[in-house]
DRENDO-1510 file (C-alpha; in Angstrom, 1 decimal, always signed):
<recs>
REC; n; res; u; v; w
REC; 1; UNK; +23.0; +8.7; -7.7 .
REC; 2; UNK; +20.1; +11.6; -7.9 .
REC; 3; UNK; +17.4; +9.9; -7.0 .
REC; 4; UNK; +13.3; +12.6; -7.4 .
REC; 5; UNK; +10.2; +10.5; -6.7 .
REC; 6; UNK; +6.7; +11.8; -7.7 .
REC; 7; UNK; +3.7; +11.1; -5.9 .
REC; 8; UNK; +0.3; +12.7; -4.7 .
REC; 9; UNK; +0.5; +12.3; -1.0 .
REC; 10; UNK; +3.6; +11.9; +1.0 .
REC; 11; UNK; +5.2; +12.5; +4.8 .
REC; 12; UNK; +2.4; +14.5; +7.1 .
REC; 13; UNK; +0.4; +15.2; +4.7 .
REC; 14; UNK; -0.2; +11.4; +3.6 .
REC; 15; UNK; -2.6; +8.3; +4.7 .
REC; 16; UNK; +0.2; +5.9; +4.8 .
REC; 17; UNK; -0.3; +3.1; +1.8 .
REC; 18; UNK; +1.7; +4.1; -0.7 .
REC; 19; UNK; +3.3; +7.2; +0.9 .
REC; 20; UNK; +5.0; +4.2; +3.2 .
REC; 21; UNK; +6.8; +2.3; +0.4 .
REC; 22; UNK; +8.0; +6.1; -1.4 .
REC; 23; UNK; +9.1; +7.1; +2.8 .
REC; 24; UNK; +11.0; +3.5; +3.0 .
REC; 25; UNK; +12.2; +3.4; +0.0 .
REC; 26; UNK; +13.6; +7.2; +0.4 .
REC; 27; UNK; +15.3; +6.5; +3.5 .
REC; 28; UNK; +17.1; +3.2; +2.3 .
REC; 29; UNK; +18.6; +5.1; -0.5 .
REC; 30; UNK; +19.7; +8.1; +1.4 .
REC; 31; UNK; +21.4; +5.5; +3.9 .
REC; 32; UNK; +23.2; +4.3; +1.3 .
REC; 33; UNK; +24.6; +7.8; +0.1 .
REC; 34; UNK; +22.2; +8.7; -2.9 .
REC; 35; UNK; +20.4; +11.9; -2.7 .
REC; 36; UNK; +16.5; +12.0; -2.8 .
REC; 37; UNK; +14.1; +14.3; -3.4 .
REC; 38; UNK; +10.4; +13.8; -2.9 .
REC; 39; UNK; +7.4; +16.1; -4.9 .
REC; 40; UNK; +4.1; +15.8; -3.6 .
REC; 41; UNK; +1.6; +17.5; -3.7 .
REC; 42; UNK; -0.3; +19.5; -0.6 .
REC; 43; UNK; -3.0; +20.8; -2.5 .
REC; 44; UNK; -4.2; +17.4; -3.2 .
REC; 45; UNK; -4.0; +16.2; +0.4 .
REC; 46; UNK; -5.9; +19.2; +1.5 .
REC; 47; UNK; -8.6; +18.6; -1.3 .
REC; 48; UNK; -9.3; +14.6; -0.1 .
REC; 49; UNK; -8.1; +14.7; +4.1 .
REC; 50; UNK; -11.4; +15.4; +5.5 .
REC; 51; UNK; -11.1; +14.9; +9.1 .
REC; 52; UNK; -8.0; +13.0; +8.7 .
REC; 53; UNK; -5.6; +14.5; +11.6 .
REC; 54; UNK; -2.2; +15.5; +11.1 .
REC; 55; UNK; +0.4; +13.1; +11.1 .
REC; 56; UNK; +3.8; +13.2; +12.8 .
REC; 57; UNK; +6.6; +13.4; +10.2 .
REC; 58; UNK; +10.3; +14.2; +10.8 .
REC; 59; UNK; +12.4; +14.2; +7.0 .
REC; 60; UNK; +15.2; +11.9; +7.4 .
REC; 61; UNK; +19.0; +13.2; +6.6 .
REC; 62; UNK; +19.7; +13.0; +3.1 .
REC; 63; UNK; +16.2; +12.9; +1.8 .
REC; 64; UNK; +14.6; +16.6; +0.6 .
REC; 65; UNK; +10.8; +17.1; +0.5 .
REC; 66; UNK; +8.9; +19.4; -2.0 .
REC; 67; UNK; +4.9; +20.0; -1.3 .
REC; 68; UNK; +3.6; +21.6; -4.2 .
REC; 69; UNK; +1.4; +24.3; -4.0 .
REC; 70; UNK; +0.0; +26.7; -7.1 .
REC; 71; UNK; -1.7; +29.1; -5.2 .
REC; 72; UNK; -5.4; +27.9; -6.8 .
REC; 73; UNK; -6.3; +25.4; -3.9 .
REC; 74; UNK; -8.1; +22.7; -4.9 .
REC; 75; UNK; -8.5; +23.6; -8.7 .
REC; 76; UNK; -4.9; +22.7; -9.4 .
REC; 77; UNK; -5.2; +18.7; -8.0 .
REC; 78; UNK; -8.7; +18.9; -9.8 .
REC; 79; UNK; -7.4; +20.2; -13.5 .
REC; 80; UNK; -5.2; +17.1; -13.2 .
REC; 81; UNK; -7.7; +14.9; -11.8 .
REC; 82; UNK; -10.2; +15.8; -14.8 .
REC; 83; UNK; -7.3; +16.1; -18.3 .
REC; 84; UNK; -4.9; +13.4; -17.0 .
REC; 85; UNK; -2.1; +16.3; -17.2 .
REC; 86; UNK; -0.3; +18.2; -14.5 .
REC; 87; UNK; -1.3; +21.8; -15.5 .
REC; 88; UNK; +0.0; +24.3; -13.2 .
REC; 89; UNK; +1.9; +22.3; -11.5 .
REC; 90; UNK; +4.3; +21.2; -14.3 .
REC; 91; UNK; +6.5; +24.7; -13.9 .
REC; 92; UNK; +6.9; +23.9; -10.8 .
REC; 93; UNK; +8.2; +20.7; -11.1 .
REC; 94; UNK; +10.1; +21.2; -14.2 .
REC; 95; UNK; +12.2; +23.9; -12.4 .
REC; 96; UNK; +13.0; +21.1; -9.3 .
REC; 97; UNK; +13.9; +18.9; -11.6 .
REC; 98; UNK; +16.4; +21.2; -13.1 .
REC; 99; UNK; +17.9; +22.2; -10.7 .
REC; 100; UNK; +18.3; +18.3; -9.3 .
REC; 101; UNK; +19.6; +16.8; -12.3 .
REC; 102; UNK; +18.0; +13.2; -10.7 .
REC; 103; UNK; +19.3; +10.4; -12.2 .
REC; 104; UNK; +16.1; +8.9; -11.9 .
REC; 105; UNK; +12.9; +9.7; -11.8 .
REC; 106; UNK; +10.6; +7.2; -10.3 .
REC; 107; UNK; +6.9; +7.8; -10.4 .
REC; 108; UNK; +4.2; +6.2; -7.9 .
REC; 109; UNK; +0.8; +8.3; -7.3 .
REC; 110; UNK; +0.6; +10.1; -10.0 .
REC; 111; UNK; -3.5; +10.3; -9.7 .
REC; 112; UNK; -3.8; +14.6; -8.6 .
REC; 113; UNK; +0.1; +15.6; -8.6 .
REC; 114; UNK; +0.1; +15.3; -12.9 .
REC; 115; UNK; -1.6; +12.1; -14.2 .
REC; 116; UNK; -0.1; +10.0; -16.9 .
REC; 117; UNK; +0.3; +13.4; -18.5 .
REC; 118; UNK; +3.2; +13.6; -16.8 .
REC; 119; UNK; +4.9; +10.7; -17.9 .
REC; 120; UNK; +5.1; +12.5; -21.5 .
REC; 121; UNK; +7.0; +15.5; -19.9 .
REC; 122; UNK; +10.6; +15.6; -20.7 .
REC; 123; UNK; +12.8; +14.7; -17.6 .
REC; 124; UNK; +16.3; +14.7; -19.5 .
REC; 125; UNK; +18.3; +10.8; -19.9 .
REC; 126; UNK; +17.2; +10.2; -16.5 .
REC; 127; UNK; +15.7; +6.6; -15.7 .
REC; 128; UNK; +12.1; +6.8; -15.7 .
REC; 129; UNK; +10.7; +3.9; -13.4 .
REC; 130; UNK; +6.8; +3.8; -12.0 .
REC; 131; UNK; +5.4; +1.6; -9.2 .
REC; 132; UNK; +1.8; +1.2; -9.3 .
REC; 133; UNK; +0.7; +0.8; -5.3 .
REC; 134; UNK; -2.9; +0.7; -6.4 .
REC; 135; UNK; -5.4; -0.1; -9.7 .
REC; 136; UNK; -5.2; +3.8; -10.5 .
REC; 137; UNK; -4.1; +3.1; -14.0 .
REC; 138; UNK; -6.9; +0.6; -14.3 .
REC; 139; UNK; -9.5; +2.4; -12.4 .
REC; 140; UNK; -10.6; +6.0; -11.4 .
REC; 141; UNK; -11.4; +4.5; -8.3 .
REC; 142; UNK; -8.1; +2.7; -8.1 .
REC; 143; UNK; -9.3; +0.0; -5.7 .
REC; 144; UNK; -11.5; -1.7; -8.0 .
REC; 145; UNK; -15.1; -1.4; -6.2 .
REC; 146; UNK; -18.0; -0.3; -7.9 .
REC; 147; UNK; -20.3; +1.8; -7.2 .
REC; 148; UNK; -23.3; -0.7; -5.8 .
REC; 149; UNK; -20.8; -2.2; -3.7 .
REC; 150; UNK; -19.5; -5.0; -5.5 .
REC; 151; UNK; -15.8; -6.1; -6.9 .
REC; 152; UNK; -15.5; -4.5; -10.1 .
REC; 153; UNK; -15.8; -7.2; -13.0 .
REC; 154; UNK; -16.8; -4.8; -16.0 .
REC; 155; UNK; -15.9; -1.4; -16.1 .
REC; 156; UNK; -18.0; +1.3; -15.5 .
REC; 157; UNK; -16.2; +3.9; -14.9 .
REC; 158; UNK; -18.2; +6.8; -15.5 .
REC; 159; UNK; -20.9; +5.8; -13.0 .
REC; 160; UNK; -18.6; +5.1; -9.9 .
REC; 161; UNK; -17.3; +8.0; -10.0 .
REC; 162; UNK; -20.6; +9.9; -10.6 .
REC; 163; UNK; -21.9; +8.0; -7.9 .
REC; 164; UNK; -18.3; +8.8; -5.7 .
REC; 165; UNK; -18.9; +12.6; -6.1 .
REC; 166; UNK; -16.1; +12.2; -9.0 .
REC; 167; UNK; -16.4; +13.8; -12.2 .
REC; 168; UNK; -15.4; +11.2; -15.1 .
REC; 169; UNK; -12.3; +11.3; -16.4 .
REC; 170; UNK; -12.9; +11.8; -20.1 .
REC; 171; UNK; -9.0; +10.8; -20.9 .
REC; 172; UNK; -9.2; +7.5; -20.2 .
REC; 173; UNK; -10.8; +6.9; -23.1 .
REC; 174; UNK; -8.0; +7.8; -24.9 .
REC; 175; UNK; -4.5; +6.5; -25.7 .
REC; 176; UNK; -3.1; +8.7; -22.9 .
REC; 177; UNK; -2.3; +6.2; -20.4 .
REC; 178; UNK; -0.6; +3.7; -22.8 .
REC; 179; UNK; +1.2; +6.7; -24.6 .
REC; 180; UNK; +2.8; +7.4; -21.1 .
REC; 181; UNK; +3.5; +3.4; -19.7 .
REC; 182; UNK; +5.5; +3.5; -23.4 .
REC; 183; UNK; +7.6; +5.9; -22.3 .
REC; 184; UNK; +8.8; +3.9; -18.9 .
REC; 185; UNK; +12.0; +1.8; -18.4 .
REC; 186; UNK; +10.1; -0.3; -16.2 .
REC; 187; UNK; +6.8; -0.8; -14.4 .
REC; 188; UNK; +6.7; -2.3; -11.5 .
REC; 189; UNK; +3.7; -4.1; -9.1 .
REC; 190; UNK; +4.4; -5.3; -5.9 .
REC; 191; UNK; +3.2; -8.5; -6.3 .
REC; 192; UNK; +2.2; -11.3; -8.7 .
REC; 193; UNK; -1.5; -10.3; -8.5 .
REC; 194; UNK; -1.5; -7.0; -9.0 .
REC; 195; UNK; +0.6; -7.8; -12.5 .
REC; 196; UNK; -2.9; -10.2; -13.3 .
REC; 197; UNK; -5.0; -7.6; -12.2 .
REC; 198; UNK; -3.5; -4.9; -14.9 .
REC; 199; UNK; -3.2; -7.3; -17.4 .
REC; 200; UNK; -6.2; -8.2; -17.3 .
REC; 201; UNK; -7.5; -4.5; -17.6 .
REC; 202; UNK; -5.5; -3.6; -20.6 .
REC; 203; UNK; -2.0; -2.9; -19.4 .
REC; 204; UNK; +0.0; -4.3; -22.5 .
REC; 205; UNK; +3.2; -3.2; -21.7 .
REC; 206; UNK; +5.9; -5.7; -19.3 .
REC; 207; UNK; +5.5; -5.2; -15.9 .
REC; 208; UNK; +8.0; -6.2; -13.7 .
REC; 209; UNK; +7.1; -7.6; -9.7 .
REC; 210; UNK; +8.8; -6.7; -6.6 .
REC; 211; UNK; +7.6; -7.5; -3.0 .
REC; 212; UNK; +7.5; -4.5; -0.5 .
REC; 213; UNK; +10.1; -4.3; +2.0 .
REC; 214; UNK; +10.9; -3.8; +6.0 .
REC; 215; UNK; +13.9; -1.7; +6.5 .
REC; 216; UNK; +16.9; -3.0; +8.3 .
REC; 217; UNK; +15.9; -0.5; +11.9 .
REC; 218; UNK; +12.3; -1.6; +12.0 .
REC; 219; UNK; +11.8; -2.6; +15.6 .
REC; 220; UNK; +11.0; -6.3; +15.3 .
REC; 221; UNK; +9.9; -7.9; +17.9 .
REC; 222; UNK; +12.6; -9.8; +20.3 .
REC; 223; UNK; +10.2; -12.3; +21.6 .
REC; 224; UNK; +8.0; -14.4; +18.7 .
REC; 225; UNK; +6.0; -16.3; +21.3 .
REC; 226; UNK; +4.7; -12.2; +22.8 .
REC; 227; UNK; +1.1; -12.9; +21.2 .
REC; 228; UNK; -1.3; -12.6; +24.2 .
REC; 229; UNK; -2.4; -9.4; +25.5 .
REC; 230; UNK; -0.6; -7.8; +28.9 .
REC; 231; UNK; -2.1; -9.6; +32.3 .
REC; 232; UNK; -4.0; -6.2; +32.4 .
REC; 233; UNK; -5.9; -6.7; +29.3 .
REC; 234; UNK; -8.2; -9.2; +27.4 .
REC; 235; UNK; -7.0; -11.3; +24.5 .
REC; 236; UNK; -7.8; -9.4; +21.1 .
REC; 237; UNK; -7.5; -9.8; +17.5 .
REC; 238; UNK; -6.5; -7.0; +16.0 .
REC; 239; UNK; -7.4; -4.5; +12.9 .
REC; 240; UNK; -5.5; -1.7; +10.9 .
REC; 241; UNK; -5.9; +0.8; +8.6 .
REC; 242; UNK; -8.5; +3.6; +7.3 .
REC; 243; UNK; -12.1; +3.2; +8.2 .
REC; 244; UNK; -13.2; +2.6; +4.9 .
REC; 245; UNK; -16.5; +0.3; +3.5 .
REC; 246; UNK; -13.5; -1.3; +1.0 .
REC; 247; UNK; -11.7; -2.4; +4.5 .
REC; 248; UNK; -14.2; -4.8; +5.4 .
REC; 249; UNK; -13.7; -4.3; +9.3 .
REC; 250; UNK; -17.3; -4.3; +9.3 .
REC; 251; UNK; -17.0; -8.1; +8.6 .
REC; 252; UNK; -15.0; -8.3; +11.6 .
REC; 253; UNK; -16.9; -7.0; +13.5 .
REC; 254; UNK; -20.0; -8.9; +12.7 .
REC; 255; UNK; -18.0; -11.7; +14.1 .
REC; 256; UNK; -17.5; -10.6; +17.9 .
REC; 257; UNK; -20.9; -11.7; +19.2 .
REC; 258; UNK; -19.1; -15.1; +18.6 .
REC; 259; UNK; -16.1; -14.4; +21.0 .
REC; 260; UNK; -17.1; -12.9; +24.5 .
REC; 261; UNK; -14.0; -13.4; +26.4 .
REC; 262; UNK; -11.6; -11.8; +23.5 .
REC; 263; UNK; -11.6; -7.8; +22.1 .
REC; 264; UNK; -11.3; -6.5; +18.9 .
REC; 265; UNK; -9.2; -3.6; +18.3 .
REC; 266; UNK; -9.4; -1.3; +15.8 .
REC; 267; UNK; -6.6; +1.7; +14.7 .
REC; 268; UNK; -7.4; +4.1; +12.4 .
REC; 269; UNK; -9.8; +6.6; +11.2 .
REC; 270; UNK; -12.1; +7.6; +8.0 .
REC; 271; UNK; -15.5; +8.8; +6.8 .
REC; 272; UNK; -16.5; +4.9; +7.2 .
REC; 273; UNK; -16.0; +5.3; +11.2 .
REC; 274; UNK; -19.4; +6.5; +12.7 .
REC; 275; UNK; -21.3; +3.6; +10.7 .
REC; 276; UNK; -18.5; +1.1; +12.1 .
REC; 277; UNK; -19.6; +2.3; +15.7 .
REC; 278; UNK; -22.8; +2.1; +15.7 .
REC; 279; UNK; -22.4; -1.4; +14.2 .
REC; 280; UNK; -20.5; -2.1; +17.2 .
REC; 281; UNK; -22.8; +0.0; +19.9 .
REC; 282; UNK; -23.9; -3.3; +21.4 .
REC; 283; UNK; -20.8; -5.4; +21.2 .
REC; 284; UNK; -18.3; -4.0; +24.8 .
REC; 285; UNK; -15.7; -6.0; +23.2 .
REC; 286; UNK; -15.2; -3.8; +20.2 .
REC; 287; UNK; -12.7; -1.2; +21.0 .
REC; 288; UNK; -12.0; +1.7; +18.5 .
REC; 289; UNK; -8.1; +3.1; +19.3 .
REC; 290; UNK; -8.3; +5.6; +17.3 .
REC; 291; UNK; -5.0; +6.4; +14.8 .
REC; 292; UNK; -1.9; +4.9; +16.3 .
REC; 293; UNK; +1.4; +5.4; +14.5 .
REC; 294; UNK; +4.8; +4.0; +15.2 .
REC; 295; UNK; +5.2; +2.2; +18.7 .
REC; 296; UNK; +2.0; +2.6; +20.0 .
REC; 297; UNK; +0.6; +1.2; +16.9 .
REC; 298; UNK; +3.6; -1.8; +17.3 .
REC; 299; UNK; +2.8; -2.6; +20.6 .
REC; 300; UNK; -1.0; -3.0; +19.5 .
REC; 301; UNK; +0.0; -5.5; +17.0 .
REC; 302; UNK; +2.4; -7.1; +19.2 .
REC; 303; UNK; -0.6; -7.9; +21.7 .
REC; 304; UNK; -2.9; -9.5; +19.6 .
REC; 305; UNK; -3.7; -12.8; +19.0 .
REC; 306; UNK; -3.6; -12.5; +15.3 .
REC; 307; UNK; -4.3; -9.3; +12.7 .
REC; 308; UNK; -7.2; -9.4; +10.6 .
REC; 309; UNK; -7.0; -8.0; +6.9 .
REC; 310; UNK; -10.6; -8.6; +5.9 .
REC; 311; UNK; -10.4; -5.9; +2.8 .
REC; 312; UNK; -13.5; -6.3; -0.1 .
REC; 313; UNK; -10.9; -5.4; -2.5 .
REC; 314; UNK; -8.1; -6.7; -4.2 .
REC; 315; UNK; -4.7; -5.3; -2.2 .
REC; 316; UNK; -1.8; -4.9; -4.5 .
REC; 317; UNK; +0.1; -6.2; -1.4 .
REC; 318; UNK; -1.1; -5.3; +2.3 .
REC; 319; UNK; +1.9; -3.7; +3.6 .
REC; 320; UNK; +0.2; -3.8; +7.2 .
REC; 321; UNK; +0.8; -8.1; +6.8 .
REC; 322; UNK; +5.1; -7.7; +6.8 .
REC; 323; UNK; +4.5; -5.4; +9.9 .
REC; 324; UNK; +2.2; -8.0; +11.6 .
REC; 325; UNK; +5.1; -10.5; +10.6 .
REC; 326; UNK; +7.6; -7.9; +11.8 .
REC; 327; UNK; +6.5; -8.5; +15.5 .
REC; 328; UNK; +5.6; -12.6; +15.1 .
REC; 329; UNK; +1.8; -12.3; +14.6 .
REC; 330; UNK; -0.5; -14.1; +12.3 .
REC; 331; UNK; -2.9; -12.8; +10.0 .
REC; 332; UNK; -6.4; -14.1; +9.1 .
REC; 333; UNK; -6.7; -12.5; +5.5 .
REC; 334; UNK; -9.5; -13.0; +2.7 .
REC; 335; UNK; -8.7; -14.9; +0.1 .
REC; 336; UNK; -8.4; -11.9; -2.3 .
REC; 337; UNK; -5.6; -10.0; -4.5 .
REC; 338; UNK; -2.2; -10.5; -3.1 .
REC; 339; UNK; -2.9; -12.1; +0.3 .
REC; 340; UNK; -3.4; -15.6; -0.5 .
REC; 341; UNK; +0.3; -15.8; -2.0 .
REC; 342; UNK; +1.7; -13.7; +0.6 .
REC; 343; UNK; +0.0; -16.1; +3.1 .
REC; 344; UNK; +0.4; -19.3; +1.8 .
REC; 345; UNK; +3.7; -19.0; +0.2 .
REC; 346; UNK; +5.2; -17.5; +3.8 .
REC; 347; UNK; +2.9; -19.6; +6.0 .
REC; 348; UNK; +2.2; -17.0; +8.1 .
REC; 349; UNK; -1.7; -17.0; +8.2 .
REC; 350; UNK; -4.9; -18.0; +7.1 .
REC; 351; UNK; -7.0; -17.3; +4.3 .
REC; 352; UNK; -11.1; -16.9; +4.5 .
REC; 353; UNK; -14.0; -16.6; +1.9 .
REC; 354; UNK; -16.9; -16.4; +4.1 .
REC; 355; UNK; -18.4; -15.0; +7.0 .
REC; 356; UNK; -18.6; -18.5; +8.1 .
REC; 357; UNK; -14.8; -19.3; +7.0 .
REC; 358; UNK; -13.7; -16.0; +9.2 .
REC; 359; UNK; -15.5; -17.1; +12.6 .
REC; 360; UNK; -13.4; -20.6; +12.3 .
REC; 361; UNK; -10.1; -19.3; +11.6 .
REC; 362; UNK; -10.6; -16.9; +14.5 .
REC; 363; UNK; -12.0; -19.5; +16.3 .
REC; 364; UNK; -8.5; -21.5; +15.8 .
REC; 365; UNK; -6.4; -18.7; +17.0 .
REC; 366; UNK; -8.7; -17.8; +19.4 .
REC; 367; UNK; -8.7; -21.3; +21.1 .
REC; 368; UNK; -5.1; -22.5; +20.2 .
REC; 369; UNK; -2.4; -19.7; +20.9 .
REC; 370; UNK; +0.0; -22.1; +20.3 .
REC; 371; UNK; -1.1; -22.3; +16.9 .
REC; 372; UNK; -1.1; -18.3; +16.2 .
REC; 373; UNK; +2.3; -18.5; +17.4 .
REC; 374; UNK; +3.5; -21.0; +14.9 .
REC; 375; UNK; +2.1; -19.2; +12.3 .
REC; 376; UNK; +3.2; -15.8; +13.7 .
REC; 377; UNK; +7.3; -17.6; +13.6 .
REC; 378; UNK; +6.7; -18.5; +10.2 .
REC; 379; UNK; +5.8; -15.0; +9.3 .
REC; 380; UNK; +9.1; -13.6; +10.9 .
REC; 381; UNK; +11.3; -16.0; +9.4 .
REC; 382; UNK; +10.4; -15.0; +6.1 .
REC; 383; UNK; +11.0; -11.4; +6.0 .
REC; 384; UNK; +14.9; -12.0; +6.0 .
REC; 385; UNK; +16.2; -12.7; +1.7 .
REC; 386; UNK; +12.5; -12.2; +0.4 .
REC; 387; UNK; +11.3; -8.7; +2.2 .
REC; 388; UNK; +14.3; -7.3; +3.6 .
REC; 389; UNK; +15.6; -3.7; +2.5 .
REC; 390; UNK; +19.0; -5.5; +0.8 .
REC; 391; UNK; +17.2; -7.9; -0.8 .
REC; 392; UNK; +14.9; -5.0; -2.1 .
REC; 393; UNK; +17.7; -2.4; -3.0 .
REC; 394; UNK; +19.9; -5.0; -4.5 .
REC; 395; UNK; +17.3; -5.5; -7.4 .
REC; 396; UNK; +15.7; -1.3; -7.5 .
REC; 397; UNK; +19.5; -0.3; -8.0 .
REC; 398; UNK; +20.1; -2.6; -10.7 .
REC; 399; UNK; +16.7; -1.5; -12.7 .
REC; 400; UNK; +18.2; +2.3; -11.7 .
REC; 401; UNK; +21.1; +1.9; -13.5 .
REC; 402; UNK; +19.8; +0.0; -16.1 .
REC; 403; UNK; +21.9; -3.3; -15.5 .
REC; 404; UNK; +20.8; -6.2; -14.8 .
REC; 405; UNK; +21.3; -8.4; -11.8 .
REC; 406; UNK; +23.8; -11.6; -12.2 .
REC; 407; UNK; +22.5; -15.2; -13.9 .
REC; 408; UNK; +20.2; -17.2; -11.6 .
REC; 409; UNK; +19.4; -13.6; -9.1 .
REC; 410; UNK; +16.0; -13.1; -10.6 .
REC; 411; UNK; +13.7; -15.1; -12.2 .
REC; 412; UNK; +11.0; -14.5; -15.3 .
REC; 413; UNK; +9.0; -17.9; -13.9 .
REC; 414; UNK; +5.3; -17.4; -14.0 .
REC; 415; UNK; +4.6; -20.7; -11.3 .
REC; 416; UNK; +6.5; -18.9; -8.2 .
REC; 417; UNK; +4.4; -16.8; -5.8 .
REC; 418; UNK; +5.3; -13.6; -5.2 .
REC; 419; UNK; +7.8; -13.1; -3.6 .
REC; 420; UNK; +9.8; -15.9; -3.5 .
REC; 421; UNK; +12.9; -14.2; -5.9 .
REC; 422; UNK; +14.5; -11.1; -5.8 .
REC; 423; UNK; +11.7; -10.0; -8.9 .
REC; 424; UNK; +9.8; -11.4; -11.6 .
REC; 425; UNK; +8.5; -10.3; -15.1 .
REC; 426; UNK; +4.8; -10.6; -15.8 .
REC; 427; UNK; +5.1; -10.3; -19.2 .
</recs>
């Protein structure tokens, strides 16, 4: 099969998130013989990177990569931004699609490559399948944080993104959106959560829940017992991911004046980073790595005593959680959005609401590796048959063909937690 994803940001020119699942996803097909082609959009990276460095990025054999650019900078990603349409960029894609001839088209950021504009365009009898990685189609924001710093529980849109540096999206008020979901064989969240969350927000249409997946060559760790730091180094939790308020590492690192004789870690980088070390300037045992990709960032996981996801917003999954699983670490994750399933139902961390309820489950793993360990095996032993790439592709093929998977395979059960069947229907 012809397989063209769509999204904003993707290979080196991407943040990871979402780009992740569409590079994972990507390779698994192509390893299975389909052809894959990728359109992104380099305008729009080059419109929102910042500082961001380049990333390291080699194309895998099989899969065929299409940046987009129209030749008017930043005005093209920002003509979609503000009608909700791809504008110049549409001739462009129409002629790779063309000339592909996918079988299916499956859409994921669509936020600056052609908004749900694009979903009206006409992509011939392919299959037209959309994963929503983030809020986007809720939210201008897509993360669900307002502007004065708080979760969001009424909308209002308009002043976030004044307040962002955002112009308001006009077309939101309109039936533009739901015109577009209409026109989808399926949507798809990856967890149970994120299906409430867009529910709750207006999305009528069904949406359909699959868990993120590992693929089969990710380097797992050998050893699920390797959580304490080299005889080198201290003992350290660990954090990941951009340097963003919305991350909450600053909550983490409010913590450390509690725990002398252990390190916190932190990889990554964003806007958010200067404030996060001066919050630390008097705390030695806050240690700022920087971006770390592939096995450096492994080994750094590897290390720790446990992984803290502290984020202030509601993830749709926390892909970072499999790859703390991946190498037999625990994570310590607030009791937000997708984590609390993905922690209880696998047993392979703790939850927290509180500054108060952070310090003691860090003072459990901190005191108790045994502990962390136990949690860190249970972790592991759940990515095989619930967040393993057959698992994964066994259900994504059968939605890309348009056939459904055998009697008793998948479930329509609103009382599981996510993840616990190949997928589930939140209707």
């Amino acid at each position: 099969m012809k397989f063209c994803m769509l999204t904003s940001f993707f290979g080196k020119h991407s943040f990871g998130g979402d780009s992740a699942y569409v590079d994972r996803l990507s390779r698994a097909l192509a390893s299975r013989g389909h052809e894959v082609h990728v359109i992104y959009c380099r305008d729009a990276f080059e419109l929102v990177r910042g500082t961001y460095p380049d990333r390291e990025y080699r194309v895998p054999e099989g899969v065929y990569v299409h940046g987009l650019e129209a030749g008017l900078g930043p005005l093209s990603p920002l003509w979609t931004q503000q009608t909700g349409h791809p504008g110049p960029k549409w001739p462009m894609i129409r002629e790779i699609v063309r000339r592909i001839e996918p079988d299916v088209v499956h859409f994921h950021n669509l936020s600056l490559i052609g908004g749900p504009g694009l979903l009206l365009r006409d992509f011939g009898p392919a299959t037209r399948l959309m994963s929503a990685h983030e809020h986007w189609l809720v939210c201008p924001m897509h993360v669900l944080w307002r502007s004065d710093g708080r979760l969001c529980d009424r909308p209002k849109c308009h002043r976030c993104s004044l307040a962002s540096g955002r112009p308001p999206q006009l077309w939101r008020h309109g039936r533009l959106m739901k015109r577009g979901l209409e026109r989808l064989h399926r949507l798809i969240v990856p967890s149970r959560s994120a299906a409430d969350e867009h529910r709750k927000r207006g999305v009528e249409r069904p949406i359909d829940v699959l868990p993120y997946f590992l693929p089969d060559d990710w380097p797992f760790a050998r050893r699920l017992d390797a959580g304490h730091a080299p005889a080198d180094q201290r003992p350290y939790f660990a954090c990941v991911g951009r340097l963003e308020t919305i991350k909450g590492f600053q909550d983490a690192i409010g913590q450390m004046h509690l725990f002398p004789d252990m390190d916190l870690r932190i990889a990554g980088h964003g806007e958010f980073g200067e404030h996060l070390r001066r919050q630390a300037a008097d705390l030695p045992n806050v240690i700022f790595e920087g971006v770390l990709e592939g096995d450096r960032l492994r080994r750094l996981i590897r290390g720790a005593r446990a992984l803290i996801v502290p984020s202030l917003v509601p993830e749709t999954f926390g892909y970072v959680v499999l790859e703390a699983f991946a190498q037999g670490r625990p994570v310590v994750g607030r009791h937000l959005g997708a984590l609390p399933d993905l922690l209880n139902s696998t047993g392979g961390g703790i939850t927290f609401e509180s500054s108060g309820s952070l310090a003691d489950a860090m003072r459990r793993l901190a005191e108790d590796e045994t502990l962390a360990n136990s949690l860190g095996r249970a972790g592991a032993e759940s990515i095989p048959h619930r967040f393993d790439e057959e698992t994964h592709l066994k259900q994504y093929l059968a939605w890309a063909a348009r056939t459904e998977i055998e009697p008793g395979e998948s479930s329509n059960s609103n009382d599981e937690p996510a993840g616990t069947t190949l997928a589930t229907r939140a209707a």
